[in-house]
C-alpha positions as CSV (number, residue, x, y, z in Angstrom):
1,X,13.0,12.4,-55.6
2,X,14.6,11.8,-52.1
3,X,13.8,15.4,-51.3
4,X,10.3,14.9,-52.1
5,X,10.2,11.9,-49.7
6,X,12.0,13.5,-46.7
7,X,9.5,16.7,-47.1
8,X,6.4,14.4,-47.4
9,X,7.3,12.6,-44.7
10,X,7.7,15.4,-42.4
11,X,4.5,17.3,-43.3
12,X,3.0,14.7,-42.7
13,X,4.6,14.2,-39.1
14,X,3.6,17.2,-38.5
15,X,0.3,17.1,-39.6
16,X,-0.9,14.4,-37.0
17,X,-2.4,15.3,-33.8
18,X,-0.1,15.2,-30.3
19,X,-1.1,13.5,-27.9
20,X,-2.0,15.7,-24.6
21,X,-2.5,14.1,-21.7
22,X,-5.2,15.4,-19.2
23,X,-4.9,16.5,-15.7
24,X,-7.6,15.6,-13.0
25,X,-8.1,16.9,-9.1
26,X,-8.2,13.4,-7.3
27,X,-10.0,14.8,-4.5
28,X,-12.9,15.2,-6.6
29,X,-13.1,11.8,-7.9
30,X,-13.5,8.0,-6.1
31,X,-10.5,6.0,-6.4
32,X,-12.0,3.3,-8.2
33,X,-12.8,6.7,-10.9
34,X,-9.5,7.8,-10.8
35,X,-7.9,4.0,-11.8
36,X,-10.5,3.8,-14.4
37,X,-9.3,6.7,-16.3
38,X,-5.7,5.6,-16.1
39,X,-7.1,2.5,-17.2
40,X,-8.8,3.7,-20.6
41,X,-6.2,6.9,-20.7
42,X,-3.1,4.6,-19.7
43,X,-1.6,8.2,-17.9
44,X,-2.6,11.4,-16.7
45,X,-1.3,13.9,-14.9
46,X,-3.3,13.8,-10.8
47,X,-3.3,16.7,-8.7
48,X,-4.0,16.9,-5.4
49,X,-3.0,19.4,-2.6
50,X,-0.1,19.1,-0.3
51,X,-0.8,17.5,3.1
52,X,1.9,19.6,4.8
53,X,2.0,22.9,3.2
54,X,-1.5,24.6,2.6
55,X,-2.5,26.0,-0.8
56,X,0.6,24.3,-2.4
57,X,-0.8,21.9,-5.2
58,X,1.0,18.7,-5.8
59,X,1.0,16.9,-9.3
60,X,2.8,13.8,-11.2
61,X,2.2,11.3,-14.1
62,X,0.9,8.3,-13.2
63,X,0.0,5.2,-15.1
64,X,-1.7,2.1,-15.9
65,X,1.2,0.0,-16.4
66,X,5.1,0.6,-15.9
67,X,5.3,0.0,-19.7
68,X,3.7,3.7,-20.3
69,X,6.3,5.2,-18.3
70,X,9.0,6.8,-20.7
71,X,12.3,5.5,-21.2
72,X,14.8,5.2,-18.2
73,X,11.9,5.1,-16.2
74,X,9.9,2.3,-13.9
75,X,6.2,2.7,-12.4
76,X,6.3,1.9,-8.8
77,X,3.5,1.9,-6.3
78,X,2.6,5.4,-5.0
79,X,-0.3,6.8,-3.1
80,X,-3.3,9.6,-4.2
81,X,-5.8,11.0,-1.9
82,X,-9.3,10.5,-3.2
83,X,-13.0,11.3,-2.4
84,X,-13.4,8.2,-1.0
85,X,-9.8,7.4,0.4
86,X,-6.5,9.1,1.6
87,X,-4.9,6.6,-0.1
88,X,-5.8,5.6,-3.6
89,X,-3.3,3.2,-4.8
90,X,-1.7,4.3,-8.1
91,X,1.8,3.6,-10.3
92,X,4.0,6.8,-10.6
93,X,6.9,6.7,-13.0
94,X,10.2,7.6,-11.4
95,X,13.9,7.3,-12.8
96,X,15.5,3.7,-13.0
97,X,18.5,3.6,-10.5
98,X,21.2,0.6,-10.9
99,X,19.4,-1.4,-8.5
100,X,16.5,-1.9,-11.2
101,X,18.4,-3.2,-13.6
């Protein structure tokens, strides 16, 4: 009977749909479009190329709220460039040091 349980259980894990996260080009969208979707999306992955080294594409999570961040990990304040902006306010998740805690 236990076996039956454990093997339900795990077809059924893996029966439900994972959770991809999307990946948008911020210089094609406004910031105010950009915080909407990690609004309604909570995170996505924003790409945007590098203001130092040409065709060299650079990309991160960023989030809503520092709660969508995964564990060990904090959202602090980090910049985007935008179609409207070169600096689109946004939280990025980077690793909790001691001085967090």
């Amino acid at each position: 009977m236990t076996k039956k349980i454990i093997l339900s259980l795990c077809l059924l894990i893996v029966s439900l749909p994972a959770h991809a996260i999307s990946r948008y080009s911020t210089p094609t969208l406004t910031c105010d479009r950009i915080q909407q979707i990690l609004r309604a999306e909570n995170s996505a992955i924003l790409r945007y190329p590098s203001p130092r080294i040409s065709d060299l594409t650079l990309y991160d999570v960023y989030v809503s709220e520092g709660r969508f961040c995964a564990a060990g990990e904090r959202g602090v304040t980090a910049y985007v460039p935008a179609s409207d902006t070169r600096q689109c306010r946004v939280l990025e998740c980077k690793e909790r040091t001691d001085n967090d805690r």
